[in-house]
ROGUTOR-634274 format. One record per residue (C-alpha): residue number from 1; y, x, z. Coordinates in Angstrom, 3 decimals. Example, Ala and Ser with C-alpha at 12.3 -4.5 7.8 and 13.67 -1.06 7.14 Angstrom:
BEGIN
@seq->1	py->-4.500	px->12.300	pz->7.800;
@seq->2	py->-1.060	px->13.670	pz->7.140;
END
This chain:
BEGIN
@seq->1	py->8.922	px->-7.119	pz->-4.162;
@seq->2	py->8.328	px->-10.539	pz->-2.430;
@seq->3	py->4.566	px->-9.999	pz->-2.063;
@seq->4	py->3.004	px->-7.230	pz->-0.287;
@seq->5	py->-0.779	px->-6.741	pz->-0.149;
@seq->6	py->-2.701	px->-4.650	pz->2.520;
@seq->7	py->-6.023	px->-2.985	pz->1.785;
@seq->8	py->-7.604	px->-1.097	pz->4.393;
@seq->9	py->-6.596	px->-0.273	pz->8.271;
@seq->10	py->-3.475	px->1.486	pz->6.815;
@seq->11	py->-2.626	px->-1.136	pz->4.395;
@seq->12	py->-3.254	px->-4.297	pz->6.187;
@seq->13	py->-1.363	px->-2.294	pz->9.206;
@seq->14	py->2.000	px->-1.596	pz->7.486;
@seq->15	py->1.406	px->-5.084	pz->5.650;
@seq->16	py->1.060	px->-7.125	pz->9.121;
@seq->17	py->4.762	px->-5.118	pz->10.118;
@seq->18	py->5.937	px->-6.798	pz->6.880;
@seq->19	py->5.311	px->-10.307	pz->8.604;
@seq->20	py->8.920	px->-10.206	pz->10.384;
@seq->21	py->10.718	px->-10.428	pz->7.324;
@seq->22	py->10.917	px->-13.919	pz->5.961;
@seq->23	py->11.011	px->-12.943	pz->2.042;
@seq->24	py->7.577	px->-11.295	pz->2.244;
@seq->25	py->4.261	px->-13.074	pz->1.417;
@seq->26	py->1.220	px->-10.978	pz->2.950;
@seq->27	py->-1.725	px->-10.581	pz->1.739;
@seq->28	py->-4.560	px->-8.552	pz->3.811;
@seq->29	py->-7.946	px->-7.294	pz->2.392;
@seq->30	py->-9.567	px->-5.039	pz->4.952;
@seq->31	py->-12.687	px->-5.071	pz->7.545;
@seq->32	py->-12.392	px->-5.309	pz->11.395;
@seq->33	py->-8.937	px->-7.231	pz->10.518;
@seq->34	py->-8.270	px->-11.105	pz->11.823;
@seq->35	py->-9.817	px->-13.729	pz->10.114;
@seq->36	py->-6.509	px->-15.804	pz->9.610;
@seq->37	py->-5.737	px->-16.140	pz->5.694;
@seq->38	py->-7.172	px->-12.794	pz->5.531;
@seq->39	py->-9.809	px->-11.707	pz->3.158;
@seq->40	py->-12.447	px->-10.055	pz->5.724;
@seq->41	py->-14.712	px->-7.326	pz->4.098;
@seq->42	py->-18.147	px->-6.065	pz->5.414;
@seq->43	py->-17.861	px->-2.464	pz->6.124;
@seq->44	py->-19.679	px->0.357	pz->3.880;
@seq->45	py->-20.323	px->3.371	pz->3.900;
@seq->46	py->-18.508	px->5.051	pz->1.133;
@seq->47	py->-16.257	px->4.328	pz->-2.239;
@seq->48	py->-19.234	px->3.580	pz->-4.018;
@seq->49	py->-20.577	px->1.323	pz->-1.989;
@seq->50	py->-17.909	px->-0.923	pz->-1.542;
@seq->51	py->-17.212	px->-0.799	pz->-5.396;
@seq->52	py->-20.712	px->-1.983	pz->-5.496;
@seq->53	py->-20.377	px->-4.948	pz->-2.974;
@seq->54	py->-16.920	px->-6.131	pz->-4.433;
@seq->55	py->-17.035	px->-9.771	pz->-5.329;
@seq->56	py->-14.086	px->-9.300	pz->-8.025;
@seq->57	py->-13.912	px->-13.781	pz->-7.963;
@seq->58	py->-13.296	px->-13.838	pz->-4.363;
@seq->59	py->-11.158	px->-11.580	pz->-4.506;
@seq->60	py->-9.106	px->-13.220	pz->-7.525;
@seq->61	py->-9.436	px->-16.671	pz->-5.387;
@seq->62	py->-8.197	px->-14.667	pz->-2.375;
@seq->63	py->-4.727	px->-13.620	pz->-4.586;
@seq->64	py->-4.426	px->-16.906	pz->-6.605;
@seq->65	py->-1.186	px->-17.370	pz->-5.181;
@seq->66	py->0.478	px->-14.621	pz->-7.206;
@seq->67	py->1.780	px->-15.706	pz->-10.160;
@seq->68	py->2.818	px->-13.799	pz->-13.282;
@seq->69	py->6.450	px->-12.589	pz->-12.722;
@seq->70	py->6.138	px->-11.616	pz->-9.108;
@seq->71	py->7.015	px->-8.499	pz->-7.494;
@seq->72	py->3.933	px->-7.178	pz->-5.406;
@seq->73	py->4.010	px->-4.113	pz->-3.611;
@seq->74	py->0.485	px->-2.655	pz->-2.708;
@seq->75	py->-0.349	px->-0.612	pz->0.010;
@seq->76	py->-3.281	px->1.686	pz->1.111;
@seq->77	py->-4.474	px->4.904	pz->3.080;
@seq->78	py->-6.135	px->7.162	pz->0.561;
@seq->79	py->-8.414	px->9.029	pz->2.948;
@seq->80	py->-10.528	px->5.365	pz->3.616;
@seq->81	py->-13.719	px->4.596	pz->1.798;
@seq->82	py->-12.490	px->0.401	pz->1.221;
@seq->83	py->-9.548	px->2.823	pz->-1.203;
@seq->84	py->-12.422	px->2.620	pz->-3.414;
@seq->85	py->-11.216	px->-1.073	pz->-4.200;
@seq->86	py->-8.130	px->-0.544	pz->-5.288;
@seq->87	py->-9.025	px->-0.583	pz->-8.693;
@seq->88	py->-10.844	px->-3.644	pz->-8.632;
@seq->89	py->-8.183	px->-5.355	pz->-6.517;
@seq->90	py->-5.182	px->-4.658	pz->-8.863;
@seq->91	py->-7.207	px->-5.683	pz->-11.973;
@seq->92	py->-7.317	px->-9.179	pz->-10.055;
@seq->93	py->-3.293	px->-8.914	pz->-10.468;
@seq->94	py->-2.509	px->-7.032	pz->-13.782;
@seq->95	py->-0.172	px->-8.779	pz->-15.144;
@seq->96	py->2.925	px->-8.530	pz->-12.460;
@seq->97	py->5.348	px->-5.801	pz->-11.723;
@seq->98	py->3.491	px->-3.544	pz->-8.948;
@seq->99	py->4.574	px->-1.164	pz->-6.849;
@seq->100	py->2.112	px->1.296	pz->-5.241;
@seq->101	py->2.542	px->2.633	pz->-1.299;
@seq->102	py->0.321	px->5.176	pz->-1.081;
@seq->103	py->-0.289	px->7.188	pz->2.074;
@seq->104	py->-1.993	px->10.426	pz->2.263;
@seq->105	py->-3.547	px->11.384	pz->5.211;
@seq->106	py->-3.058	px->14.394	pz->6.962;
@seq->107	py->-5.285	px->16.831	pz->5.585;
@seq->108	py->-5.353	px->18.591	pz->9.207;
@seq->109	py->-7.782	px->15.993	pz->10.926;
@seq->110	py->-9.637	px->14.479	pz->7.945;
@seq->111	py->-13.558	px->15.143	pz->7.466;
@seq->112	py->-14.558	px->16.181	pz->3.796;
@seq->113	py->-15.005	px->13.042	pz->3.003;
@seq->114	py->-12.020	px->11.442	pz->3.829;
@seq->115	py->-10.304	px->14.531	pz->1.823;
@seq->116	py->-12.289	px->13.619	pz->-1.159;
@seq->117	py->-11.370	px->9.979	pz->-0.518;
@seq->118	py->-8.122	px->11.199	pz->-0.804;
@seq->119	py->-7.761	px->12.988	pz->-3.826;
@seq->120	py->-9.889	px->10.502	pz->-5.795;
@seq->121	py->-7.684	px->7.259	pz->-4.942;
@seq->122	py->-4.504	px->9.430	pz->-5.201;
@seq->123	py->-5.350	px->11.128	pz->-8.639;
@seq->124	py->-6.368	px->8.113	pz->-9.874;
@seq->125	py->-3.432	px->5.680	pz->-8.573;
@seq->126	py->-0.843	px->7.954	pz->-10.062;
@seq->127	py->-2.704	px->9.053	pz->-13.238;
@seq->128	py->-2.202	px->4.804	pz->-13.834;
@seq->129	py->1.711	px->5.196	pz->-12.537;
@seq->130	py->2.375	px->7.745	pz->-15.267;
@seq->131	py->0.834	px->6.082	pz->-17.794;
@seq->132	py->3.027	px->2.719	pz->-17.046;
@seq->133	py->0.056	px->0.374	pz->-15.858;
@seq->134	py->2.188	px->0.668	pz->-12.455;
@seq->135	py->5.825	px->-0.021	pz->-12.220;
@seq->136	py->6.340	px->2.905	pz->-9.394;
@seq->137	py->4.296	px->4.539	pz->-6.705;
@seq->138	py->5.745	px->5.543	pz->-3.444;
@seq->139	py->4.272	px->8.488	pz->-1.669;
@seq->140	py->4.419	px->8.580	pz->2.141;
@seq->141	py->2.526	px->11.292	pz->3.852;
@seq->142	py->1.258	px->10.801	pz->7.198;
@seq->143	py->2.409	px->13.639	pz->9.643;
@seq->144	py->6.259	px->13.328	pz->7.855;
@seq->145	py->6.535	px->10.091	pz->8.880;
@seq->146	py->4.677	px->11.070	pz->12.925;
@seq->147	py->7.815	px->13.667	pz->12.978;
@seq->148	py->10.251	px->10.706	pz->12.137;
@seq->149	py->8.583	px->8.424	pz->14.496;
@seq->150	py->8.928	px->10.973	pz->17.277;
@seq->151	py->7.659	px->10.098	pz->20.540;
@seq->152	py->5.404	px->7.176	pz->21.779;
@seq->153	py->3.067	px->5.844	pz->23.945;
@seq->154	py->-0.564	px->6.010	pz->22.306;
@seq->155	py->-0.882	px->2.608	pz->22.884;
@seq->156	py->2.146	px->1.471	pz->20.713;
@seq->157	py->1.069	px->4.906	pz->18.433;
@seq->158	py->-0.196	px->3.060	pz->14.840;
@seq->159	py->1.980	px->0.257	pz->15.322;
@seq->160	py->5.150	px->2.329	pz->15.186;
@seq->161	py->4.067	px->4.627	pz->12.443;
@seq->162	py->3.406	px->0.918	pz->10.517;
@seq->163	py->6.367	px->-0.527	pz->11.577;
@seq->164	py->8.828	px->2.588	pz->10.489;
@seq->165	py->7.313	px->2.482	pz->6.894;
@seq->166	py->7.496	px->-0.990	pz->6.422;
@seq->167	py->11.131	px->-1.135	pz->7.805;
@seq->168	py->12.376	px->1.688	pz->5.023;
@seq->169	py->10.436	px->-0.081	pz->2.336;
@seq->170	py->12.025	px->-2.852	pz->3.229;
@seq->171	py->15.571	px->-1.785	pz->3.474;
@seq->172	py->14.811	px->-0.082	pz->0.468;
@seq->173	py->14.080	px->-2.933	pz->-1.549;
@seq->174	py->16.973	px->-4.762	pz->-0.027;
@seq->175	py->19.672	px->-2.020	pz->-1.032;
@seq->176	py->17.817	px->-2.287	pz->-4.700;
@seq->177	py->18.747	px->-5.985	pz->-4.360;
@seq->178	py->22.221	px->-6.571	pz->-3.725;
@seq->179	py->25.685	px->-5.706	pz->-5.063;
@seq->180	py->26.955	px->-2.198	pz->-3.295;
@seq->181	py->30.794	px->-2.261	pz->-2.212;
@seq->182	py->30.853	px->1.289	pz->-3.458;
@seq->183	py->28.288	px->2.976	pz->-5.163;
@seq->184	py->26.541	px->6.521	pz->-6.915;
@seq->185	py->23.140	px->5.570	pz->-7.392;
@seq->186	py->22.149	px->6.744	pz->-10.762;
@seq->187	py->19.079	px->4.427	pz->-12.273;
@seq->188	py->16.031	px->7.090	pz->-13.050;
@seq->189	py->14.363	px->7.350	pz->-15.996;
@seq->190	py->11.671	px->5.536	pz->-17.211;
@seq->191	py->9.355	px->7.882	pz->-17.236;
@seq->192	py->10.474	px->8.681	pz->-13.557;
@seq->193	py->7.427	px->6.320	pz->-11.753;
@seq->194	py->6.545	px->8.495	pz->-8.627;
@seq->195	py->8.620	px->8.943	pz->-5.634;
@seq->196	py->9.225	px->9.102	pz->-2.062;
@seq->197	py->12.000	px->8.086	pz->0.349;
@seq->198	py->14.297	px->10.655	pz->1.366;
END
């Protein structure tokens, strides 16, 4: 994966921790988010709504940059309403290899909404995995990855949670890069598209 593009809070969050590694281009599609070589949304008020808005051409202009043969790994919170976009923002980039981060929300604190946000964008994203329109989807679910974290100041709270999933992703990705001294890893299937880290 050598680009990695952010939708939402979430994605654009865990995107921007992608910034300290040099082999990364980022890409960051989200509202409330710095202007700088970002693509800055106006907020809705639901999936449909920001389907609705979606200006498919600026978002195409916005992702010019990635050229057939790339390796882009996606990433978004399912329990957001700007999830809605996924759709429309892959279909900008269909014909590279991409990876899907996907991370659920804790179902503990989210309204109905965002629950229904979630299942939609989830059910959907890996209903496209299986059928091989996706290359792979990661699955990270929030309160795993609080546990891991463990203790932090609330101020430094969402930027460690970011940083700890980019940083596996990343090493991740490196190990699936280079030449192992000694090695078992077993290559899975094909059919074998959705996974976590363990």
């Amino acid at each position: 994966m050598n680009k990695v593009i952010g939708l939402g809070k979430t994605g654009c969050g865990i995107a921007e921790e992608f910034c300290s590694y040099p082999e990364y281009r980022i890409y960051q599609i989200g509202v409330g988010i710095p202007e700088r070589g970002n693509l800055v949304l106006e907020e809705c008020e639901d999936i449909a709504a920001y389907e609705e808005a979606a200006d498919a051409t600026e978002i195409a202009g916005y992702l010019r940059s990635i050229k057939s043969g790339d390796e882009v790994l996606f990433i978004v919170g399912g329990d957001e309403p700007i999830s809605g976009l996924s759709l429309i923002v892959l279909e900008q980039i269909k014909d590279v290899s991409i990876t899907i981060l996907y991370v659920a929300p804790d179902s503990g604190v989210c309204s109905d909404e965002q629950k229904i946000n979630h299942r939609i964008v989830y059910n959907i994203l890996q209903e496209y995995t299986r059928s091989g329109v996706f290359r792979r989807m990661l699955l990270a679910h929030r309160p795993v990855v609080e546990e891991l974290v463990g203790d932090v100041s609330i101020r430094e709270y969402e930027k460690s949670i970011n940083n700890f999933i980019a940083y596996v992703v990343a090493m991740v990705n490196y190990c699936d890069h280079i030449e192992p001294v000694v090695s078992n890893k077993t290559s899975p299937a094909e059919i074998s598209r959705i996974g976590t880290v363990g």
